[in-house]
N, C-alpha and C positions, 0 to 999 in steps of 0.2 A: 747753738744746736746741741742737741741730746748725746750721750754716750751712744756711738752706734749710726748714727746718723740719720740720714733720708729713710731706708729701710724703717727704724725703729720708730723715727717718727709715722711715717705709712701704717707700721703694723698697731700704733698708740691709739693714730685716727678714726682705725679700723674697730677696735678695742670699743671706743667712745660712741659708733657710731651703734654697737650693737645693745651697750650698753642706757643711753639713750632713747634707744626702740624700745628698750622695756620700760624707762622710765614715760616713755610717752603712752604706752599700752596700759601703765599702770592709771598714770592720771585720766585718758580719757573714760575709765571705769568709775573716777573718784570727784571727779571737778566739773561743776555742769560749768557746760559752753566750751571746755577747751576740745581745741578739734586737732592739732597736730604741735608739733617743734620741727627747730631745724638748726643746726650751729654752719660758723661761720671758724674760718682758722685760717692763718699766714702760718704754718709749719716752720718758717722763717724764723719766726718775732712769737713761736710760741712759750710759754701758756699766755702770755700778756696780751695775742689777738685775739683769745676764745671770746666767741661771742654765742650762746643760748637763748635762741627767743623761742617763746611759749606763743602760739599761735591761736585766737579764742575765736567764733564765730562772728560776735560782733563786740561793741564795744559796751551796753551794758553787761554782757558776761567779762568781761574782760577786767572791769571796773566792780563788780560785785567778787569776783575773788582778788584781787588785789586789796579789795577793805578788809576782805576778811583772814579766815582761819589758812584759806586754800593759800595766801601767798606762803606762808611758812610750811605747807603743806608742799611747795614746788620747790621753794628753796633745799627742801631735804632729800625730797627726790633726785633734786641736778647733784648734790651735793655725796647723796648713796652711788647714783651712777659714775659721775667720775671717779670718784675712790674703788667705787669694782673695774674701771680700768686702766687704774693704777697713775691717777690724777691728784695733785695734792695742792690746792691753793688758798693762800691764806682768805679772802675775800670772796666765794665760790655771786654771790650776791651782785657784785660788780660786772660777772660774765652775762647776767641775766639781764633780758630784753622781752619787751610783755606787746604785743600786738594783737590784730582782729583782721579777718578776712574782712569784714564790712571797711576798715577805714584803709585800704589795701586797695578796695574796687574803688573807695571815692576817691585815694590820691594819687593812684599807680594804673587805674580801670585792671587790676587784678595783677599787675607783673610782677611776681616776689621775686626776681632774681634781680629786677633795676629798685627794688624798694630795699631790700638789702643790702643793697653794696652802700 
């Protein structure tokens, strides 16, 4: 755990999650089909739990920017956002998780809270 403890981890989360809202603001202006994100965290077992999935509409948008320009185009985005709230890891690529609403409704009939975990 962090210098500071639960608090500082709380107020890190907090940090990330606004930080993240703008990375998610930015890309749905920039990336066709992406429709939201959402991370996942053990404040426990952090930064090693972070988990960033990028959320696309369906799974040809999902798969058309993953070939392309837009994956490295996300990776810099998660990569600017944690570092604006004061996140530093060697791998930022490792944290990241690429999904679709469409393959969300065929496996999960839409639950992203039992498809996440």
């Amino acid at each position: 755990m962090m210098a500071g403890g639960k608090r500082a981890l709380a107020r890190l989360e907090r940090e990330m999650v606004a930080c993240l809202t703008e990375a998610c603001a930015t890309a749905q202006g920039e990336i066709v089909g992406f429709a939201w994100l959402t991370h996942q965290v053990d404040l426990d077992d952090f930064p090693a739990s972070l988990r960033i999935t990028w959320v696309f509409t369906d799974d040809t948008d999902k798969a058309r920017a993953l070939a392309g320009a837009d994956k490295a185009r996300i990776l810099e985005l998660s990569t600017q956002a944690l570092a604006e709230a004061g996140v530093r890891l060697d791998h930022v690529a490792w944290h990241l998780r690429y999904d679709s609403e469409e393959a969300c409704w065929r496996d999960h009939g839409g639950d992203w809270n039992r498809r996440l975990r």
